[in-house]
C-alpha positions in Angstrom: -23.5 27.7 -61.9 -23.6 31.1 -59.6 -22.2 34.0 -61.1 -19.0 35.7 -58.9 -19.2 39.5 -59.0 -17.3 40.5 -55.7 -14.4 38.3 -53.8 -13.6 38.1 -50.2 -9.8 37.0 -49.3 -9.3 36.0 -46.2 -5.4 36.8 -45.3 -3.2 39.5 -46.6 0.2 37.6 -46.0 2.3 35.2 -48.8 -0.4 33.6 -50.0 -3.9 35.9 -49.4 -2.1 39.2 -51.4 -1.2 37.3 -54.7 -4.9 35.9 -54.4 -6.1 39.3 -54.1 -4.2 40.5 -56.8 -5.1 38.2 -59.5 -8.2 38.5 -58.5 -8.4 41.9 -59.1 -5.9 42.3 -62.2 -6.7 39.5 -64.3 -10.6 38.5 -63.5 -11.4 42.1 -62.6 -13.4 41.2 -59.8 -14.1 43.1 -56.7 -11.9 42.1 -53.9 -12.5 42.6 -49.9 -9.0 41.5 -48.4 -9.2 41.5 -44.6 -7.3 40.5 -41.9 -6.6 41.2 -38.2 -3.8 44.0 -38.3 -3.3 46.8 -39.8 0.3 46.2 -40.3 -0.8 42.9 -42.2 -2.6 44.8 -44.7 -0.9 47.5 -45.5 1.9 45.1 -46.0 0.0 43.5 -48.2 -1.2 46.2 -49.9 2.8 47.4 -50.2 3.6 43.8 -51.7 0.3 44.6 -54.7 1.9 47.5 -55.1 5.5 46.4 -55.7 4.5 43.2 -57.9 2.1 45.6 -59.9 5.2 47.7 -60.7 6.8 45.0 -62.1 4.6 44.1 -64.1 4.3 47.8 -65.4 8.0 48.2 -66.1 8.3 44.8 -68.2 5.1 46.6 -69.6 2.5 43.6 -69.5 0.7 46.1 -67.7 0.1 49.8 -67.9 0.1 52.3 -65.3 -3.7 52.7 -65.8 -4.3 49.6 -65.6 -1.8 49.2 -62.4 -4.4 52.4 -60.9 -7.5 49.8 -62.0 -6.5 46.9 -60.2 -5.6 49.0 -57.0 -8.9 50.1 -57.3 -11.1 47.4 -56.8 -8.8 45.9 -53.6 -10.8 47.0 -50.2 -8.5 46.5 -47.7 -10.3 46.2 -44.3 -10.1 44.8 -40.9 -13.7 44.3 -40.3 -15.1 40.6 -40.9 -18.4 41.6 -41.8 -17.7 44.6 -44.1 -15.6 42.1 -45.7 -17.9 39.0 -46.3 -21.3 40.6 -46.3 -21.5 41.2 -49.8 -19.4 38.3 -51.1 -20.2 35.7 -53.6 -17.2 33.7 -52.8 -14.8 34.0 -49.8 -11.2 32.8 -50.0 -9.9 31.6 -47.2 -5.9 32.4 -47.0 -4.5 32.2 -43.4 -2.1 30.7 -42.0 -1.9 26.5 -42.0 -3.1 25.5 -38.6 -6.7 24.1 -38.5 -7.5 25.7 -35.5 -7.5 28.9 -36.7 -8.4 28.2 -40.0 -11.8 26.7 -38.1 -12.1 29.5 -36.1 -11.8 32.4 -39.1 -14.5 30.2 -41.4 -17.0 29.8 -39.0 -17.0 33.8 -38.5 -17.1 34.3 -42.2 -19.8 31.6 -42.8 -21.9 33.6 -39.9 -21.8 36.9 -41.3 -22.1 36.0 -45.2 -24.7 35.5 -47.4 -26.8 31.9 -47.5 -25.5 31.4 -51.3 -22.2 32.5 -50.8 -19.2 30.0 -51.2 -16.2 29.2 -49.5 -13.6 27.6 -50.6 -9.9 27.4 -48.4 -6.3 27.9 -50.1 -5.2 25.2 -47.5 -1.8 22.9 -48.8 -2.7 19.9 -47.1 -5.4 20.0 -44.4 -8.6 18.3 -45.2 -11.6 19.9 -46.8 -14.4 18.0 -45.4 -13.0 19.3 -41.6 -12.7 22.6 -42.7 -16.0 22.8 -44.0 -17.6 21.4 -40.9 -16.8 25.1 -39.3 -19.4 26.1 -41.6 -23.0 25.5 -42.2 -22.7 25.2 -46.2 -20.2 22.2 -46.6 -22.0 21.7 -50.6 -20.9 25.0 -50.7 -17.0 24.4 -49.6 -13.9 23.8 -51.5 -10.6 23.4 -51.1 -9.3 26.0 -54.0 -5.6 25.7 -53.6 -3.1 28.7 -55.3 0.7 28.1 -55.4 3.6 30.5 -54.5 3.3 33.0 -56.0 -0.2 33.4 -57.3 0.5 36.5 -59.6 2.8 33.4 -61.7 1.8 30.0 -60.7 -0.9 29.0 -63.3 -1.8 26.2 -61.3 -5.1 25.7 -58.9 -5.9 22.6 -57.3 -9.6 22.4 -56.6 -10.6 20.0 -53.6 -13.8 18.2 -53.1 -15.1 18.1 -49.7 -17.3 14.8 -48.6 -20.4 17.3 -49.4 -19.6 19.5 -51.8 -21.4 19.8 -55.1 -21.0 19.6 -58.5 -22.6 23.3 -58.9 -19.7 24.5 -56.3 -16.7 22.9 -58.0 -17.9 24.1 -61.6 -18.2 27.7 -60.8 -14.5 27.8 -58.1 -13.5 26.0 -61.8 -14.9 29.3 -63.8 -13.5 31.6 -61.3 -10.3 29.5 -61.2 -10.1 30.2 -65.3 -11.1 33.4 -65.5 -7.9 34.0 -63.1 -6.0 32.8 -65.8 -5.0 29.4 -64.0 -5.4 25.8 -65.2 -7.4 23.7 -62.5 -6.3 19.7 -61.3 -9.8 18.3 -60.0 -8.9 16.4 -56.8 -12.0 14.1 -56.4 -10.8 12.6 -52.8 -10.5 14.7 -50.2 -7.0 13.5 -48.9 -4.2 14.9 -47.3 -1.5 16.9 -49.5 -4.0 16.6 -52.7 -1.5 15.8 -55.8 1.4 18.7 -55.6 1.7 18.3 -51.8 1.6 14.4 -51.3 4.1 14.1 -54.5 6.4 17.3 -53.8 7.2 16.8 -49.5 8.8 13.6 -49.9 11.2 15.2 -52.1 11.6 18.1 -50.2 12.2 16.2 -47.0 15.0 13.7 -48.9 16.9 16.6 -49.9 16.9 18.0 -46.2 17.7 14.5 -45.1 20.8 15.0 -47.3 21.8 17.6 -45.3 21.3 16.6 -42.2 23.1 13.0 -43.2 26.3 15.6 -44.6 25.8 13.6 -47.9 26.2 17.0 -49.7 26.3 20.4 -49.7 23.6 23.0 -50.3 24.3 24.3 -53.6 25.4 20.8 -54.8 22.0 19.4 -54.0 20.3 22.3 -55.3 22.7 22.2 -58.7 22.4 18.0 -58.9 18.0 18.6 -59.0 18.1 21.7 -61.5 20.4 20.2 -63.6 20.0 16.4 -63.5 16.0 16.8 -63.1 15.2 20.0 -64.6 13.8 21.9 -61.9 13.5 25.8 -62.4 15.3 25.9 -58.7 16.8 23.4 -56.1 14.3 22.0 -53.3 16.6 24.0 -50.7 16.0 27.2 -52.4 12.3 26.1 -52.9 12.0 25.5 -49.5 13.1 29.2 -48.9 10.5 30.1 -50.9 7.5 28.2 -49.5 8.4 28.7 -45.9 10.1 25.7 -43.8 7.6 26.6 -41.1 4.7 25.8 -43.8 6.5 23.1 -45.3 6.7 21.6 -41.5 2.9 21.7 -41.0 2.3 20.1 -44.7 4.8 16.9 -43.7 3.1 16.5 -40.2 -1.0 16.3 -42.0 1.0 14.1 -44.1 2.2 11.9 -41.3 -0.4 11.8 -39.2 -3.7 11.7 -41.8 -1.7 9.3 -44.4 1.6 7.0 -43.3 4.4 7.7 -40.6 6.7 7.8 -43.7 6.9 10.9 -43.9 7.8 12.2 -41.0 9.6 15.1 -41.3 13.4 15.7 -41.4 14.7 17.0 -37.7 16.6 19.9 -39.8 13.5 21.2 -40.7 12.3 21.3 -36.7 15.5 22.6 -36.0 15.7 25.4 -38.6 11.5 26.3 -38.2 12.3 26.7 -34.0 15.1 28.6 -34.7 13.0 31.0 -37.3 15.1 30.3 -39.9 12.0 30.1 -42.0 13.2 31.6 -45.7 12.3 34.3 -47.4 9.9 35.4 -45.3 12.2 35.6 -42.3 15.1 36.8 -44.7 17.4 33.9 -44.0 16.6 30.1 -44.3 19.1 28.2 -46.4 20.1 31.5 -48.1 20.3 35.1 -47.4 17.7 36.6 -48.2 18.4 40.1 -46.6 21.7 40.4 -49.2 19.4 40.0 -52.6 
């Protein structure tokens, strides 16, 4: 199993900044987090910064150790000073394969020969991804949930190629990030969360759209009649319609036509009414 000293993360935004973090806070590793702007990362250096806080004032941190963690995050904007020294890269941008393609196939240029890579994509297969690159043994699909400073869950995907040695040591990196790992050993569309969690999504935005209920009914119906922590409308704020869209249409296309997304959701992603991200989706989020 190869040992993991330093961590690139590929993607300071929702995802690539909570990566970074636990990276840094709970396994204590070395973290390079690049991306293109400089915006992006001192946004998500500003995010770090705020969670860390949090967790300072509910004191399951201290202030020295909030310093620590800062610390060993490198934001940068250069690929190379990112990846050169890696032992693992994270791949965290945003959910189109094109770009996803495009941002591995740099990274697997400029890394080192034993270096892995594994993606944080939702839904979109591993084995393509990996054919960017010119290690697919040494791909993964190593997929976080929203948001990785709480989620304790990572899904790790096998590629068509990848080996046992890679998925043992994402699985040690994966514990000593304080997560419990799920094993996907197909490399198919949405994994388990995804390919289980859409559909219901999508029903409750059918609801809508159908004006069989209300918002905050069918939000109240699922917490209290299934015991959700929140409703899928408020969830959906949460993970982004726009991402949620992208996840139901690999879905539809690389599985069954079944689920074909909601139009609400079209409708509400074109009109950038993506959640929190956007600060209004099906709440508003600018008044909390």
């Amino acid at each position: 199993m190869k040992e993991i000293r330093r961590i690139a993360v590929l993607g300071s935004g929702l995802m690539g900044h909570g990566i970074a973090q636990v990276a840094a806070q709970v396994a204590k590793y070395e973290v390079s987090m690049r991306d293109i702007k400089q915006e992006f990362l001192d946004n998500g250096m500003r995010m770090i910064k705020n969670s860390l806080q949090r967790f300072q004032k509910k004191d399951i941190i201290s202030e020295t150790e909030m310093n620590q963690t800062l610390s060993r995050i490198h934001p940068t904007l250069d690929m190379k000073k990112a990846v050169a020294d890696a032992d693992l890269i994270i791949e965290a941008v945003p959910e189109n394969v094109q770009i996803k393609k495009s941002v591995l196939a740099e990274a697997d240029k400029l890394a080192k020969k034993d270096t892995l890579i594994a993606s944080n994509t939702s839904s979109i297969s591993i084995t393509d991804l990996a054919s960017a690159t010119n290690r697919p043994e040494k791909f993964c699909g190593m997929h976080f949930f929203n948001p990785p400073q709480l989620m304790r869950l990572v899904e790790i995907i096998r590629g068509a190629k990848t080996l046992d040695e890679t998925i043992a040591t994402i699985a040690d990196v994966s514990k000593k990030m304080g997560k419990e790992t799920v094993i996907v050993k197909k490399d198919s569309a949405g994994f388990v969360v995804n390919r289980i969690l859409i559909p219901a999504l999508n029903e409750a935005l059918n609801l809508v759209w159908e004006g069989i209920a209300d918002r905050d009914d069918i939000d109240k119906a699922i917490t209290l009649g299934l015991n959700w922590p929140m409703g899928p409308l408020k969830l959906l704020d949460y993970l982004g319609l726009d991402t949620t869209l992208s996840i139901a249409e690999v879905l539809q296309k690389e599985i069954d036509p079944k689920y074909s997304p909601c139009p609400l959701l079209r409708q509400m992603t074109r009109a950038g009414l993506l959640g929190r991200k956007t600060g209004k989706g099906f709440y508003d989020w600018e008044k909390k």
